[in-house]
Backbone of each chain as ProteinMPNN parsed JSONL, in Angstrom:
{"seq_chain_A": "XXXXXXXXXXXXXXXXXXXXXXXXXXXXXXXXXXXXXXXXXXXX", "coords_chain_A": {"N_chain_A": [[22.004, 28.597, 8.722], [21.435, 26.487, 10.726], [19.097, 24.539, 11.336], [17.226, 22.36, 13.025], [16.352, 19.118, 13.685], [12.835, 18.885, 14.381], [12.553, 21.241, 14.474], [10.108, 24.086, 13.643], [9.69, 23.635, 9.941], [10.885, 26.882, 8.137], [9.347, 28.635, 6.127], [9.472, 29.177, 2.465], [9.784, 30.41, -1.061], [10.832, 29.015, -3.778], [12.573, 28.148, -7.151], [11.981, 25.197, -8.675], [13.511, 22.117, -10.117], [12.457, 21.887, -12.049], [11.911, 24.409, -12.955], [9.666, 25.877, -12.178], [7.884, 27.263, -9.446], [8.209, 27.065, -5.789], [7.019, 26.716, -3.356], [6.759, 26.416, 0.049], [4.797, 26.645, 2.439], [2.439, 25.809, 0.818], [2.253, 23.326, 0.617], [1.575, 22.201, 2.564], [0.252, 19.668, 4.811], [0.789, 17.526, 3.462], [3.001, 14.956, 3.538], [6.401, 15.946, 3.04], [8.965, 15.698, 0.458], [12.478, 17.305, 0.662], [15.105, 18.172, -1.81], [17.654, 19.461, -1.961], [19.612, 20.613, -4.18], [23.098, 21.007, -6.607], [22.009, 21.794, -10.125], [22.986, 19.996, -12.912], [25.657, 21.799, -14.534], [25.682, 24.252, -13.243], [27.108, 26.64, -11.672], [26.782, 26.575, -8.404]], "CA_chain_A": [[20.721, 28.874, 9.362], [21.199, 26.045, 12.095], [18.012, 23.848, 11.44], [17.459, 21.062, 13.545], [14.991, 18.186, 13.803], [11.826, 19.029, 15.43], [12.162, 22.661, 14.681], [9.261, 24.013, 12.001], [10.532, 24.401, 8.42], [10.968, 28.225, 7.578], [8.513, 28.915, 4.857], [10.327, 30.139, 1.528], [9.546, 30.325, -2.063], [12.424, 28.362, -4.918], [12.657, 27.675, -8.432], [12.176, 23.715, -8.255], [14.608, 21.492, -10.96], [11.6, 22.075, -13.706], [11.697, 25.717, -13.818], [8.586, 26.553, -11.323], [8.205, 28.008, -8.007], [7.744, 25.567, -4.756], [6.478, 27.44, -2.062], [7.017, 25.116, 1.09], [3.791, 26.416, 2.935], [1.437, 25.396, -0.164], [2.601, 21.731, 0.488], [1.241, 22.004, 4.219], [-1.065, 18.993, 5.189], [1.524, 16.661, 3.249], [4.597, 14.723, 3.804], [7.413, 16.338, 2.039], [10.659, 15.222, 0.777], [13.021, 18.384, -0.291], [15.979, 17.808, -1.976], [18.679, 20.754, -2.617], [20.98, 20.035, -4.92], [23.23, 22.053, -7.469], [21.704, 21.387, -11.178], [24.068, 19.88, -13.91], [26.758, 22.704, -15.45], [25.478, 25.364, -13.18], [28.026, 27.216, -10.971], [26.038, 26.924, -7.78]], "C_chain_A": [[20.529, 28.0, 10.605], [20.174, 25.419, 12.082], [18.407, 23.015, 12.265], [16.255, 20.235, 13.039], [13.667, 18.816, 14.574], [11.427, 20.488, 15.176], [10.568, 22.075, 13.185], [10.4, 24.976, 11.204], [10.289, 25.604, 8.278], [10.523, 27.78, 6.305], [9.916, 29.502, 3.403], [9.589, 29.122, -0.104], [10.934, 29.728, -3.069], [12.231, 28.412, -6.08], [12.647, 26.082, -8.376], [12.912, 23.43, -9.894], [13.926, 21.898, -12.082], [11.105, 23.104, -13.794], [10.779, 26.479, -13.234], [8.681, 26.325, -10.023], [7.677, 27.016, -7.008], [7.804, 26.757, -3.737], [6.091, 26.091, -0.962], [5.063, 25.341, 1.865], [2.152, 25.769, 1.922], [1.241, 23.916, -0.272], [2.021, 21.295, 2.264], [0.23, 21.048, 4.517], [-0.243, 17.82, 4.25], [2.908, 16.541, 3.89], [5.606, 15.109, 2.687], [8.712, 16.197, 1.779], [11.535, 16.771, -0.077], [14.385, 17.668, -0.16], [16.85, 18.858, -2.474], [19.554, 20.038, -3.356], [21.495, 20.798, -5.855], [22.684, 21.802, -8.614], [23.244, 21.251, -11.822], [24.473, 21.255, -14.666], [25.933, 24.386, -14.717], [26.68, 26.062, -11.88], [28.163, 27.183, -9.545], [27.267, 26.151, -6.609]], "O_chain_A": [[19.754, 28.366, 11.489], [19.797, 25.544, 13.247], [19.597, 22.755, 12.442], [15.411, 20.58, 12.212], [13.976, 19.283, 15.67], [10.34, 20.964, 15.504], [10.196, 21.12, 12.503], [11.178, 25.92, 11.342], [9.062, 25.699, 8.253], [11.007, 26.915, 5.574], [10.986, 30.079, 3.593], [9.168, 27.976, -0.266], [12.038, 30.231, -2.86], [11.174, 29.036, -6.157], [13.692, 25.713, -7.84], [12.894, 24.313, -10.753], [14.554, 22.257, -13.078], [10.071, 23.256, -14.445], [10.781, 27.679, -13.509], [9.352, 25.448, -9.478], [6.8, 26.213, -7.325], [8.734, 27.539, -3.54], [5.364, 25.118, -1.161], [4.239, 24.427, 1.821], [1.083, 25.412, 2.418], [0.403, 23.339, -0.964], [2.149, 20.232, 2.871], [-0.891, 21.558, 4.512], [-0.938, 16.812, 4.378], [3.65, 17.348, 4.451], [5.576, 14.601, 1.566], [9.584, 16.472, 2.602], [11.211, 17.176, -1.193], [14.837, 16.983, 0.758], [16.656, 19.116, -3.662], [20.114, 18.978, -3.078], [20.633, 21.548, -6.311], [22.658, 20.614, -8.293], [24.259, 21.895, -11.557], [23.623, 21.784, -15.382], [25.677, 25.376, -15.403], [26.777, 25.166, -11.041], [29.23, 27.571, -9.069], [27.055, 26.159, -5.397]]}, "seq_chain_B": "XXXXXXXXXXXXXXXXXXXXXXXXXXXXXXXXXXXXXXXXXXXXXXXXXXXXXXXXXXXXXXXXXXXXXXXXXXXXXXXXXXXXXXXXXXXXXXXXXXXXXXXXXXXXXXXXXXXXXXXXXXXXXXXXXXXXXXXXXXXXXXXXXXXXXXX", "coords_chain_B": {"N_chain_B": [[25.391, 25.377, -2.091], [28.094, 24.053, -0.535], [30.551, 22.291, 0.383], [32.859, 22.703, 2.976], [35.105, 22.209, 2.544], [34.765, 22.891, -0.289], [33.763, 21.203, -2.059], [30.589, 20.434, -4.01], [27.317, 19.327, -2.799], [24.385, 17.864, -1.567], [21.08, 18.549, -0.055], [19.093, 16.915, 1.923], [15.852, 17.106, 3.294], [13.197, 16.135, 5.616], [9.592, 16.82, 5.533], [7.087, 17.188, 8.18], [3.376, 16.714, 7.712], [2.547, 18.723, 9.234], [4.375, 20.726, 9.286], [6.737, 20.174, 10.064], [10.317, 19.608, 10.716], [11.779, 16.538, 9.951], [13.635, 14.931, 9.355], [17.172, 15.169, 8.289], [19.552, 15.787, 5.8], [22.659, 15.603, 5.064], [24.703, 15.522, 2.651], [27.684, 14.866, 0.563], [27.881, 14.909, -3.21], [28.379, 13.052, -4.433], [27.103, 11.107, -3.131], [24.69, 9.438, -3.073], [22.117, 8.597, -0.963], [20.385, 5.681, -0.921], [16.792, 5.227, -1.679], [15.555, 4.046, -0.377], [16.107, 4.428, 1.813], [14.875, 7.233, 2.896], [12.43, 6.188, 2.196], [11.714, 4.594, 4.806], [12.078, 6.416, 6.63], [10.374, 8.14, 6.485], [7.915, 6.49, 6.256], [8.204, 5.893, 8.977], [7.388, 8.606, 10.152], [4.782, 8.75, 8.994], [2.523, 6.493, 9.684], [0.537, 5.775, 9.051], [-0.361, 6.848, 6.153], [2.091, 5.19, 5.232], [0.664, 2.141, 5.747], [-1.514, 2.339, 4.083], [-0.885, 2.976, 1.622], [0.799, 0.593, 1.42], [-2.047, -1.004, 0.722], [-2.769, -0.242, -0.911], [-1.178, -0.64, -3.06], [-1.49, -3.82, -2.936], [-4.027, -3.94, -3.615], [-3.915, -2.733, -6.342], [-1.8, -5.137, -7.347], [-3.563, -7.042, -6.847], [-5.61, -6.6, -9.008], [-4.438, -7.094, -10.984], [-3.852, -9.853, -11.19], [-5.688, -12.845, -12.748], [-8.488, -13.667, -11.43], [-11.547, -16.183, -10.797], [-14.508, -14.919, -11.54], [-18.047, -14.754, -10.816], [-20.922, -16.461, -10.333], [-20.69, -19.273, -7.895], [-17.622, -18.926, -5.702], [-14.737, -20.486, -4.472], [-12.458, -19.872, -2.404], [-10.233, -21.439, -1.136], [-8.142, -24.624, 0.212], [-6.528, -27.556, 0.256], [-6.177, -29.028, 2.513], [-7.637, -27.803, 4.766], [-10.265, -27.981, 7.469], [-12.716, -26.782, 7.132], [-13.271, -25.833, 4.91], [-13.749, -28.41, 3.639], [-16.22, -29.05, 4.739], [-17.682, -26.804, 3.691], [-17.293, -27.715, 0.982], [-18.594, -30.073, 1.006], [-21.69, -29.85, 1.964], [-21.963, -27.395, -0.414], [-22.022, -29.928, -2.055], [-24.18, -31.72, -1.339], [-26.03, -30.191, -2.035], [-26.197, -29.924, -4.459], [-24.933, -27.547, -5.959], [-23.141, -26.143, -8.475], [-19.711, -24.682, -7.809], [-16.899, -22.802, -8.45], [-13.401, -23.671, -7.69], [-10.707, -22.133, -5.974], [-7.594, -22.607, -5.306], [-5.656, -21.288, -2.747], [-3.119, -21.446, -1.964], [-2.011, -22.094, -4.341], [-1.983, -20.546, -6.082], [-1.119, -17.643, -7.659], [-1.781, -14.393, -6.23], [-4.03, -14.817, -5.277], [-3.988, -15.431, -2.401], [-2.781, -12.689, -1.759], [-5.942, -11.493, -2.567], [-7.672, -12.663, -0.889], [-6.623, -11.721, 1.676], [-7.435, -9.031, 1.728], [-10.105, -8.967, 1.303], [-10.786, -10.137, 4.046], [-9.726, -8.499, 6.413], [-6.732, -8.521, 6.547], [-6.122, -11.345, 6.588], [-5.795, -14.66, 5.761], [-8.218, -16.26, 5.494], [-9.726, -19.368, 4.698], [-12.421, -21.195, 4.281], [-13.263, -18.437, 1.864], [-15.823, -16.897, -0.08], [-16.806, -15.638, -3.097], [-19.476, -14.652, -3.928], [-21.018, -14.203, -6.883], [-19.816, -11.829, -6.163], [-20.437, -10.673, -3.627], [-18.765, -10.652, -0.38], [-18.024, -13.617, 1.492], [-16.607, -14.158, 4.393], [-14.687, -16.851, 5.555], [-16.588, -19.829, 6.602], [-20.021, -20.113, 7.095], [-23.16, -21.667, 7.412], [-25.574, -20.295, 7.802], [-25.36, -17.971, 6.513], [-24.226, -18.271, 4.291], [-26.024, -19.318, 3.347], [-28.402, -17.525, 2.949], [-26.812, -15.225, 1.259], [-26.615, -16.833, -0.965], [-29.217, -16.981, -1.434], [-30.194, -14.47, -1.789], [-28.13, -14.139, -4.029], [-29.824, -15.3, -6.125], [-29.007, -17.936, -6.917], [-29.723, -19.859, -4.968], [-32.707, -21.727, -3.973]], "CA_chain_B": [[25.706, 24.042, -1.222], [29.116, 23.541, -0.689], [30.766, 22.245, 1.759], [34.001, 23.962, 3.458], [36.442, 22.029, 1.242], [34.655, 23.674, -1.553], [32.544, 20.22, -3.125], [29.067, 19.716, -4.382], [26.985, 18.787, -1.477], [22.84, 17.54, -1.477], [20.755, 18.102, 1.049], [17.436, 16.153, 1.83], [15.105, 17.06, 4.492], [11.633, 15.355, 5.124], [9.216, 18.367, 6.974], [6.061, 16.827, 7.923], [2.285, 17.299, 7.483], [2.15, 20.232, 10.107], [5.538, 21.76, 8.722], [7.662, 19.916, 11.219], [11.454, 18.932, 9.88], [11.35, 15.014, 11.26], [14.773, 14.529, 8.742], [18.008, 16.477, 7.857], [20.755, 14.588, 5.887], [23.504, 16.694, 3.749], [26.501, 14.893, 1.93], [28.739, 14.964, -0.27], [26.615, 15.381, -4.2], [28.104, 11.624, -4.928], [26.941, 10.226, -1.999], [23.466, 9.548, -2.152], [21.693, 7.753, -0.379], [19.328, 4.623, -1.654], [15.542, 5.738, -1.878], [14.58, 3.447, 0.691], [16.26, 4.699, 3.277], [13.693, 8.158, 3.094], [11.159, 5.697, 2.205], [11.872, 3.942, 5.981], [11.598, 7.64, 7.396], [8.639, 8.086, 5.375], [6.596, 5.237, 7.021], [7.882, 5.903, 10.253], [7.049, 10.005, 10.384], [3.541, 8.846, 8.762], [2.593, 5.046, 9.672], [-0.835, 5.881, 8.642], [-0.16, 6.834, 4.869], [2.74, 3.946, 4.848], [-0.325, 1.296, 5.506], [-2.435, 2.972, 2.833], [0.204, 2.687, 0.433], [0.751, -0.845, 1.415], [-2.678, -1.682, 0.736], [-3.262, 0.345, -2.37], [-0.155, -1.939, -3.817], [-2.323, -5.037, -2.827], [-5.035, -3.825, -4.815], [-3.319, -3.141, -7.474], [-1.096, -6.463, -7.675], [-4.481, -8.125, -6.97], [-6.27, -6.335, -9.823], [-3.173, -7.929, -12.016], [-4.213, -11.307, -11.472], [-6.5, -13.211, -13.177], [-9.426, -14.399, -10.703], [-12.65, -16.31, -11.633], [-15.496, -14.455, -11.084], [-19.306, -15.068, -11.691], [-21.568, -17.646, -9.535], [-20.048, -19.391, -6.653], [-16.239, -19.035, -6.17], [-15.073, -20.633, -3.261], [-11.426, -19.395, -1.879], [-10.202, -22.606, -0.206], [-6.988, -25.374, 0.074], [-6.8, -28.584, 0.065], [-6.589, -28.997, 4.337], [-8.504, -27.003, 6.168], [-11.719, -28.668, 7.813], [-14.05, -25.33, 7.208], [-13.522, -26.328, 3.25], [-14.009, -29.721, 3.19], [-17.48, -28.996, 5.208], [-18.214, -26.436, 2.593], [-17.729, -29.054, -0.389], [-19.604, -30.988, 1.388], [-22.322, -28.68, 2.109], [-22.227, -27.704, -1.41], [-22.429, -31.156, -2.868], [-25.246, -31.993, -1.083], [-27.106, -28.844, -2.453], [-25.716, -29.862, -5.968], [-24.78, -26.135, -5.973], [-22.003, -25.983, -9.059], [-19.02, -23.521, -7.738], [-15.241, -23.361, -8.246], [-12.509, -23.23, -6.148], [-9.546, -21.493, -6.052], [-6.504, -23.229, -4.458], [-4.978, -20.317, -2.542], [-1.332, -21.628, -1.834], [-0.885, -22.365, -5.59], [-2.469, -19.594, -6.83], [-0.932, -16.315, -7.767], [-2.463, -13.683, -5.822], [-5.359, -15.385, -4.302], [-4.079, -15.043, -0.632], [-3.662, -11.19, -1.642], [-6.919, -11.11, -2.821], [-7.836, -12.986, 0.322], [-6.318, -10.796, 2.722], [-7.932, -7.826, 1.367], [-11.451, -9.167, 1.802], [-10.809, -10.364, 5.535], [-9.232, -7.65, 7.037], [-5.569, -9.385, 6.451], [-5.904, -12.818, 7.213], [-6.034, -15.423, 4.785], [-9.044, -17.185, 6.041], [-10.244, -20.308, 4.295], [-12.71, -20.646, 2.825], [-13.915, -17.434, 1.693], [-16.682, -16.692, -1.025], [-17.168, -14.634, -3.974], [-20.446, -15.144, -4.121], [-21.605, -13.172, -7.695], [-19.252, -10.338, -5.968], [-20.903, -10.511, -2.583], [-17.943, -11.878, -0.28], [-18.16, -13.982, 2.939], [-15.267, -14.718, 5.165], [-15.311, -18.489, 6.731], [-17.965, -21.064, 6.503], [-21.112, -19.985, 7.878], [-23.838, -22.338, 7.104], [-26.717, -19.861, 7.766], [-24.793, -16.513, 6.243], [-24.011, -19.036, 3.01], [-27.792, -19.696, 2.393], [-28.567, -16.053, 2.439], [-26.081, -14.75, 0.214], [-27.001, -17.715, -1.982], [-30.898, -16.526, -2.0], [-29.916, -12.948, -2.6], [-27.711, -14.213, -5.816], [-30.883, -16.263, -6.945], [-28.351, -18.832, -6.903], [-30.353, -21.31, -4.468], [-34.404, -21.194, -3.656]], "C_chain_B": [[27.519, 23.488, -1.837], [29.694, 23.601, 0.227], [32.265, 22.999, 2.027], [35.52, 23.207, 2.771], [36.057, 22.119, -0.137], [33.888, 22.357, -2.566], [31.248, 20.305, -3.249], [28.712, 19.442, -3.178], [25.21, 19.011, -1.957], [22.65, 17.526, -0.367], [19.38, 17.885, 1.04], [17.101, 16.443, 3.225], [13.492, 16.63, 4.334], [10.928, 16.45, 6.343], [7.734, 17.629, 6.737], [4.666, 17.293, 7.73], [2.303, 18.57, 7.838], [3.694, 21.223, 10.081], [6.863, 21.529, 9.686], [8.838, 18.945, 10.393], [11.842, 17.61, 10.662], [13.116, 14.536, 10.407], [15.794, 15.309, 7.97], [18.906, 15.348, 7.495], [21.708, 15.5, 4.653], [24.594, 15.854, 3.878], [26.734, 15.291, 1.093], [27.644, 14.63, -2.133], [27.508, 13.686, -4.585], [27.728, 10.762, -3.567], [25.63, 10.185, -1.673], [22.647, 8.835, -2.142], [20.701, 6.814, -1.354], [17.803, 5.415, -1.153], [14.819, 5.467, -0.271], [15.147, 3.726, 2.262], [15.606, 6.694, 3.655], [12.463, 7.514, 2.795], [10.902, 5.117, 3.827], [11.423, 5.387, 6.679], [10.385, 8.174, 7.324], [7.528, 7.509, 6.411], [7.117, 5.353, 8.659], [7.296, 7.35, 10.74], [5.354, 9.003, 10.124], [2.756, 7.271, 8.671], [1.326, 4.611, 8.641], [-0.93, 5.43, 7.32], [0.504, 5.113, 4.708], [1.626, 2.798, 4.817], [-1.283, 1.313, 4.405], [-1.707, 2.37, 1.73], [0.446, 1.342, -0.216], [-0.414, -1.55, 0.563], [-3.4, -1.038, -0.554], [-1.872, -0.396, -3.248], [-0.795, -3.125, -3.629], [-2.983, -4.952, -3.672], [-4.755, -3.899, -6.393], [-2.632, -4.225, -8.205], [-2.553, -7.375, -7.907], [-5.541, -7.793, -8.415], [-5.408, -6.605, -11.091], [-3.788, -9.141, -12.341], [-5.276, -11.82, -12.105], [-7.365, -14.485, -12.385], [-10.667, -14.63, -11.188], [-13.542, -15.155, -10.443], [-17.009, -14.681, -11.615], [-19.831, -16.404, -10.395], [-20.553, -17.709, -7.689], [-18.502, -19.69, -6.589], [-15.583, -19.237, -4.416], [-13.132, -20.823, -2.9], [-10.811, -20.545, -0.868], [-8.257, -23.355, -0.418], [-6.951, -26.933, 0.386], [-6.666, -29.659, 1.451], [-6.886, -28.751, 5.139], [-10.067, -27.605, 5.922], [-12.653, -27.707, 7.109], [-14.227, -26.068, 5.843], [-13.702, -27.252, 2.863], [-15.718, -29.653, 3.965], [-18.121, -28.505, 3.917], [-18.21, -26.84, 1.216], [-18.595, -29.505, 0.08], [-21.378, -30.536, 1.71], [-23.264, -27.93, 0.657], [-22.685, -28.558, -2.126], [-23.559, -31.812, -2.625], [-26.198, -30.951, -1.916], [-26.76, -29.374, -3.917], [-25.375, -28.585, -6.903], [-23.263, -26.019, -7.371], [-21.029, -24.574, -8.387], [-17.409, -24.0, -8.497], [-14.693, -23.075, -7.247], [-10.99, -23.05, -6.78], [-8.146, -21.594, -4.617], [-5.755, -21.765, -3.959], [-3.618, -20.194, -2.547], [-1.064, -21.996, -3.154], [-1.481, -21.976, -6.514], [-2.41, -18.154, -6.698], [-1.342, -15.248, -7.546], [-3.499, -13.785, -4.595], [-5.164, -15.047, -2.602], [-3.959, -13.345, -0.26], [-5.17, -11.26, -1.777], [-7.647, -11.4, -1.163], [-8.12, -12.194, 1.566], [-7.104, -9.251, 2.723], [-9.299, -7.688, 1.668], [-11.285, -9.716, 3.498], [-9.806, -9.866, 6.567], [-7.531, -8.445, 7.515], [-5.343, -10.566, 6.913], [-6.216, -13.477, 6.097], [-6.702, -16.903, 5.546], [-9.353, -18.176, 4.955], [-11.687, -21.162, 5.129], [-13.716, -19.065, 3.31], [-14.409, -17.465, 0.604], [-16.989, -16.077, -1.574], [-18.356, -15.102, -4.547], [-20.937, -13.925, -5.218], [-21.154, -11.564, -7.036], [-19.799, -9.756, -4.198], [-19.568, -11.289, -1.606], [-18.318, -12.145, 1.528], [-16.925, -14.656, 3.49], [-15.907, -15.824, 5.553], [-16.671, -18.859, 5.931], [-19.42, -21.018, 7.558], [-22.691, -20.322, 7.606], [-25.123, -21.468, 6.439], [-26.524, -18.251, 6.582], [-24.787, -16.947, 4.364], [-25.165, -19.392, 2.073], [-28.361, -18.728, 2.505], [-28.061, -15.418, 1.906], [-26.671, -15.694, -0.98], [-28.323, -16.967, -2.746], [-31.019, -15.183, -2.362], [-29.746, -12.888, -3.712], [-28.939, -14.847, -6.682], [-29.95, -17.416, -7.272], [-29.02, -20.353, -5.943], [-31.915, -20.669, -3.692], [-34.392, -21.49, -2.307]], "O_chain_B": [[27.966, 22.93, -2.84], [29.667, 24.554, 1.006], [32.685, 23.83, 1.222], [36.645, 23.684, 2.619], [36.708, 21.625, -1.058], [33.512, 22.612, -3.71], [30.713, 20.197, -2.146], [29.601, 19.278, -2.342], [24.796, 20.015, -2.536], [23.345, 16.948, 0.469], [18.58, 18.495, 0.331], [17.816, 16.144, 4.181], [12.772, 16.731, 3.341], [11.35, 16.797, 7.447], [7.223, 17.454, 5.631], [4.658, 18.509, 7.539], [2.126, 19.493, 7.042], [3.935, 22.211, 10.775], [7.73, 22.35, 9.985], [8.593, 17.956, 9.702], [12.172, 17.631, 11.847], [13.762, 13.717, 11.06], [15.416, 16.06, 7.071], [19.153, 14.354, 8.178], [21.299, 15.904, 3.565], [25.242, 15.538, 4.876], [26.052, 16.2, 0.62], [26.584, 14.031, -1.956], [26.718, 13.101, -5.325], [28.317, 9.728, -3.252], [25.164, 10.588, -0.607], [22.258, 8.299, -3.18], [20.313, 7.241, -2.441], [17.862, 6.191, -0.2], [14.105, 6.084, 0.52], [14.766, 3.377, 3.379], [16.005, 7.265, 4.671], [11.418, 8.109, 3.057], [9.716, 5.208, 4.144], [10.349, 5.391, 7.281], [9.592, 8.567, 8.18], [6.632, 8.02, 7.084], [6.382, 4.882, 9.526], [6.677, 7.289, 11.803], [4.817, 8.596, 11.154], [2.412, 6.903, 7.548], [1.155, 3.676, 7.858], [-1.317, 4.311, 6.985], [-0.114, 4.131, 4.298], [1.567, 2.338, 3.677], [-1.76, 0.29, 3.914], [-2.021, 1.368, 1.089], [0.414, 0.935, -1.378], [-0.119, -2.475, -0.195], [-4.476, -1.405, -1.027], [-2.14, -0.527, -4.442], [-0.52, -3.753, -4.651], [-2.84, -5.697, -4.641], [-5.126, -4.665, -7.283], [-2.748, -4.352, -9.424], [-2.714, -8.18, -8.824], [-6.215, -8.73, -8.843], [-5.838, -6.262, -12.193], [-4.184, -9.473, -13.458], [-6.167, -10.975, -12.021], [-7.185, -15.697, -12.506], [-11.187, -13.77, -11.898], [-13.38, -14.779, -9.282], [-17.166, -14.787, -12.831], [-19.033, -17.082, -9.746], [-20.091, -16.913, -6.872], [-18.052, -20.585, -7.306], [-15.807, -18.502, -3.454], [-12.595, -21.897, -3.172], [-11.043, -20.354, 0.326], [-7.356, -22.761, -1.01], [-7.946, -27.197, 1.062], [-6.992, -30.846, 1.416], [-6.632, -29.207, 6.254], [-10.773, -27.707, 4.919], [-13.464, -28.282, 6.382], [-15.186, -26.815, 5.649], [-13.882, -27.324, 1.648], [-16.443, -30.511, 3.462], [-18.822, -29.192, 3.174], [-18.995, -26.393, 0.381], [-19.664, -29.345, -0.509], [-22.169, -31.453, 1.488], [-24.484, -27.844, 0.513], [-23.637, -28.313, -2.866], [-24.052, -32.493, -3.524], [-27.241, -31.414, -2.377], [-27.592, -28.822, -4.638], [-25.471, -28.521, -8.129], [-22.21, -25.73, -6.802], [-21.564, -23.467, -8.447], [-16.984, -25.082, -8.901], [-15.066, -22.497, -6.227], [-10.387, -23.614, -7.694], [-7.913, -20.986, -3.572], [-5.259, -21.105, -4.873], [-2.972, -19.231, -2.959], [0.116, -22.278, -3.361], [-1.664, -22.568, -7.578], [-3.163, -17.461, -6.015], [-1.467, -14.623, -8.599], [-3.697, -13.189, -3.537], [-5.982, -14.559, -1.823], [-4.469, -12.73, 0.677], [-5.677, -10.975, -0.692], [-8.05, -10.498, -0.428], [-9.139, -12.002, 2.229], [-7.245, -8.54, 3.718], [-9.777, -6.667, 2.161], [-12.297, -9.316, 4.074], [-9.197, -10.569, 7.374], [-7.281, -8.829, 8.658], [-4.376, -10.811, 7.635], [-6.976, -12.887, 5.328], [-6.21, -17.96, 5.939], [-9.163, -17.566, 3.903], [-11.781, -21.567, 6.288], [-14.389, -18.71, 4.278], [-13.679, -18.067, -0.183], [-17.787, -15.363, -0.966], [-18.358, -15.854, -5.522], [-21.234, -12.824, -4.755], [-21.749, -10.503, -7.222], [-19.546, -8.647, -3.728], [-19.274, -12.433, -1.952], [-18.678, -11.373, 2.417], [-16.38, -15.629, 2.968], [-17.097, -15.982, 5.825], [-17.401, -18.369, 5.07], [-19.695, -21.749, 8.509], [-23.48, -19.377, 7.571], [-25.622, -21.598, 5.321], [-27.457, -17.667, 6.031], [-25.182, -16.231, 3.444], [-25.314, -19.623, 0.873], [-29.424, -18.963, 1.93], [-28.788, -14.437, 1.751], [-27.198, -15.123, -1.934], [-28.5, -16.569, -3.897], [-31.862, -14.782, -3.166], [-30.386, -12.225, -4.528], [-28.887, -14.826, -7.912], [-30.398, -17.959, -8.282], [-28.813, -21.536, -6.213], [-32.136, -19.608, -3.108], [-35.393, -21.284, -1.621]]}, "name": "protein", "num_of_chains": 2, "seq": "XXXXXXXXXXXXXXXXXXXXXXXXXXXXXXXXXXXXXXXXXXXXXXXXXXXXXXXXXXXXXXXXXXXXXXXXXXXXXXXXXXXXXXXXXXXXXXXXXXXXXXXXXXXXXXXXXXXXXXXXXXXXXXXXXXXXXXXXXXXXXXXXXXXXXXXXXXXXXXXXXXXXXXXXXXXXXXXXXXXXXXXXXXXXXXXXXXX"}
């Protein structure tokens, strides 16, 4: 996708590590740390 | 997430208040980083919060300690002029207070700092919860007559 610094984050909906949905614009008006990562024993 | 020789790979980005990505960092999934180096990005994207933070950890450390409270409590050390006036000052009045050695007392110069906009002035006064920075003769005998502490 080519992000850089400075750009704005592209909105998108996830599954977060505990099973429920993280919608990036719902977090708007905080500082946010995201962290991708694969979960333990999943294929990803 | 995997990188092009086929490993594990994390990636951390910090996107700020107004949805702006201020930090991009992708490695390798054993390679990761110590806390404090997104806590450093942290406080510099938002200096604001980082001070907050700071000073809501003061509070808290200072609400740890065990400070007198009640009557006159008089925030002092055992060389600064201002506090040897205000014994003196006191003792004339025969005013009972305590005093709370700041340099060899656990907290106290937090607590200090918190009431005088970060400075660890001497002396300062917990007067029955009322507090006065410094030694101010006239400021000291109106807080007093407020507490019913002196007529």
């Amino acid at each position: 996708m080519g992000l850089k610094v400075g750009q704005k984050a592209p909105d998108f909906t996830l599954p977060s590590h505990l099973g429920q949905k993280v919608t990036l614009s719902e977090l708007r008006g905080h500082n946010v740390v995201l962290a991708f990562f694969p979960m333990a024993w999943t294929p990803v | 997430l995997r990188s092009k020789e086929g490993r594990s790979e994390r990636a951390l980005f910090l996107i700020d208040k107004d949805g702006i990505i201020r930090y991009i960092d992708i490695h390798d999934i054993d390679d990761q980083p110590d806390n404090e180096v997104l806590l450093a990005e942290l406080r510099r994207i938002d200096p604001q919060a980082a001070a907050a933070a700071t000073r809501r950890a003061a509070v808290e450390a200072v609400e740890k300690v065990d400070l007198p409270h009640g009557g006159i409590v008089m925030y002092c050390n055992n060389w600064c002029p201002a506090c040897k006036k205000a014994r003196a000052w006191l003792g004339a009045r025969n005013l009972p207070y305590r005093e709370v050695d700041v340099p060899n007392t656990p907290g106290a110069a937090d607590q200090v700092r918190l009431w005088a906009n970060g400075n660890v002035t001497t002396p300062t006064f917990d007067i029955d919860g009322t507090i006065l920075v410094d030694f101010n003769e006239q400021k000291l005998e109106e807080a007093l007559k407020q507490a019913n502490l002196l007529k």
